[in-house]
N, C-alpha and C positions, 0 to 999 in steps of 0.2 A: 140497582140503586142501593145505598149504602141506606140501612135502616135505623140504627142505633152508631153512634161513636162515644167514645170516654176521652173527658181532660180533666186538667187538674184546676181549680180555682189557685187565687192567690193565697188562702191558705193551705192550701198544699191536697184539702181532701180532692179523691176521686169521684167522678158524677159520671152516670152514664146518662146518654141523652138518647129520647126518643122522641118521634111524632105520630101524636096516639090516630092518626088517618092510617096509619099500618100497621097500627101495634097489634099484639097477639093478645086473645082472653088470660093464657098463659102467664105471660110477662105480670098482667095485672095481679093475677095470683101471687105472685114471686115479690114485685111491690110493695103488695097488699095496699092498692089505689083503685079508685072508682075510674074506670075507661071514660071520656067525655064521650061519644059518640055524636052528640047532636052540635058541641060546641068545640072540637077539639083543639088540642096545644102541641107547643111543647114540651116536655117534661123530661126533668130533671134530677135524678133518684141517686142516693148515697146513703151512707153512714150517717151523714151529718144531717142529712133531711130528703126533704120531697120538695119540686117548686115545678108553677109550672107558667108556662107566657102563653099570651092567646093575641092572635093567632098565630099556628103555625107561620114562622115565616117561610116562600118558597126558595129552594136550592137553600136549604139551613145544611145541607149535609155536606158542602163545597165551601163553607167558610172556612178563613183558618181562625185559629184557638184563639186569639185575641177577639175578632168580632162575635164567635162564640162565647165566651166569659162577658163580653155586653151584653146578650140576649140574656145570660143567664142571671148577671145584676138588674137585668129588669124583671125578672120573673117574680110572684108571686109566691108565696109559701104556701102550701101544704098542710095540714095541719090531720 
């Protein structure tokens, strides 16, 4: 199963997208985000920011990049 994938939004930045149900302590490190464990998402990480949507939705790893860049316009920011 595919754990992480990257697109581009429509402004051009890259996001790499995960779902914190398999993410690594690691990755959170690398982040530098709090892991949800009790509630988790997906999550959203780049340059430009941090966001994250809850809940995970399931087979988010088999959309293609248009229905992905939806989830990610609903997603919540990070702060």
């Amino acid at each position: 199963m595919i754990d992480e994938r990257f697109f581009r939004d429509s402004a051009g930045n890259e996001w790499e997208v995960f779902d914190e149900r398999t993410d690594s302590p690691r990755r959170a490190l690398e982040c530098d985000y709090p892991i949800q464990r009790d509630n988790p998402g997906l999550v959203f990480v780049s340059r430009a920011g941090r966001k994250r949507l809850w809940p995970c939705p399931d087979q988010w790893q088999r959309l293609p990049d248009d229905a992905l860049a939806d989830l990610f316009n609903r997603a919540a920011e990070l702060r």
